[in-house]
C-alpha positions in Angstrom: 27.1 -52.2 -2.4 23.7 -52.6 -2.8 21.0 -51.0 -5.1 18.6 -48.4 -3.3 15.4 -48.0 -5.1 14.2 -44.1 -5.1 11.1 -42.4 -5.9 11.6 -38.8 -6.5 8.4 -36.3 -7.1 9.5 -33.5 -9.7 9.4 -29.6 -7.7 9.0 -26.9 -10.2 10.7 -23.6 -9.5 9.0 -20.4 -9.5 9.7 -17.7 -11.9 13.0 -16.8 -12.1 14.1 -19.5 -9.7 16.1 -21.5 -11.9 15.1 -24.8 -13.6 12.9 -27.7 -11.8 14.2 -30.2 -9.1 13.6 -33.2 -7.9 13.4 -34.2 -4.3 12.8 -37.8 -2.6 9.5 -38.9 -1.7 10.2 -42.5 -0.6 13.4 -45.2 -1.0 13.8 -49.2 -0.6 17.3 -49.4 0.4 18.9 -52.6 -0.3 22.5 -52.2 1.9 22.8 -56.0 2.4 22.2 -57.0 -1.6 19.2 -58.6 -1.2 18.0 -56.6 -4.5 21.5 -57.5 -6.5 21.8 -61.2 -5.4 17.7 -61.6 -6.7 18.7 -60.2 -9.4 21.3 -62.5 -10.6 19.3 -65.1 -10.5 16.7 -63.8 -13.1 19.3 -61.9 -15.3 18.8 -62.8 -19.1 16.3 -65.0 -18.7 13.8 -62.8 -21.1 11.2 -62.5 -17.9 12.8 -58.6 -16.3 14.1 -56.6 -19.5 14.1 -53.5 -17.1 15.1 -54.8 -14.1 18.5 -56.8 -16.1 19.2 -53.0 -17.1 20.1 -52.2 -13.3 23.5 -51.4 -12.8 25.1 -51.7 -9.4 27.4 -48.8 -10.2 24.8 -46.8 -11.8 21.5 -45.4 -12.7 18.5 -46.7 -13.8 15.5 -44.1 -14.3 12.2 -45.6 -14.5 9.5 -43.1 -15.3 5.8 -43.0 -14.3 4.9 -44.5 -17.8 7.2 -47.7 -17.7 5.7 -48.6 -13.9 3.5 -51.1 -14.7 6.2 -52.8 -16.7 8.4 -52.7 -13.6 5.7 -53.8 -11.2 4.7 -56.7 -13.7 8.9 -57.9 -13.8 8.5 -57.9 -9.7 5.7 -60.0 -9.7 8.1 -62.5 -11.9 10.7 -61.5 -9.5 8.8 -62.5 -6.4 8.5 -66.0 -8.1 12.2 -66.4 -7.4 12.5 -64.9 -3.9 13.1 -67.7 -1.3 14.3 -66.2 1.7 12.1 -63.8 4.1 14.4 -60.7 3.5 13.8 -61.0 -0.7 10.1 -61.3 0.2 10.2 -58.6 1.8 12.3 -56.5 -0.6 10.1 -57.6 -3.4 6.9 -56.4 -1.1 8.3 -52.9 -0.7 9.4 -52.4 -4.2 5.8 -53.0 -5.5 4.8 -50.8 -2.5 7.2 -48.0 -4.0 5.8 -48.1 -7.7 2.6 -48.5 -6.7 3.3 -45.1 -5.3 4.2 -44.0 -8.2 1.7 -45.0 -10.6 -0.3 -43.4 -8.4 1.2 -40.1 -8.2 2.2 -37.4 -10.8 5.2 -35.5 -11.8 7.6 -38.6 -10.1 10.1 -41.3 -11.1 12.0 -44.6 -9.5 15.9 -44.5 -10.1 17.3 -47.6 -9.1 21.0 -45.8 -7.7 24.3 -47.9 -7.5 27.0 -47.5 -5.3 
């Protein structure tokens, strides 16, 4: 199943070229759970309020403006990551809103299966 972690950039349309987009400007895929399995570990302990809102079967939209909430839950998340590969998926999900507090116009969705 997994939990991929997106960060879209918003494209506007021209004039008369219909309403705004959004296209993909960097992902943390997650096809072997590592994301999920972290995750249960830390769920409703009252240390990731956004990240327990991820649902592996749906959406979670994280704007620009609730980044450094996210990027402070991963740091509590690293805390509980034993194994190389949740290291590692910790690492590039700061990486990816890092990005995004950085840019403008974008957005993480955290997309389910």
């Amino acid at each position: 199943m997994g939990v991929d972690a997106v960060l879209y950039r918003l494209v506007r349309a021209g004039p008369g070229r219909g309403r705004p987009s959004y296209i993909a400007a960097g992902v943390v895929a997650d096809p072997d759970d590592v994301l999920l399995d972290l995750l249960k570990r830390v769920r409703g302990l009252g240390r990731t309020p956004l990240l327990d809102r991820i649902d592996p079967l749906g959406e979670l939209v994280v704007s620009v403006e609730a980044a450094p909430q996210l990027l402070a839950e991963l740091r509590c998340l690293a805390e509980e990551a034993r194994a190389s590969a949740e290291v590692d998926q910790v690492r590039r999900l700061a990486h990816l809103t890092r990005r995004c507090l950085n840019g403008r116009e974008v957005e993480i969705r955290f997309e389910g299966d």
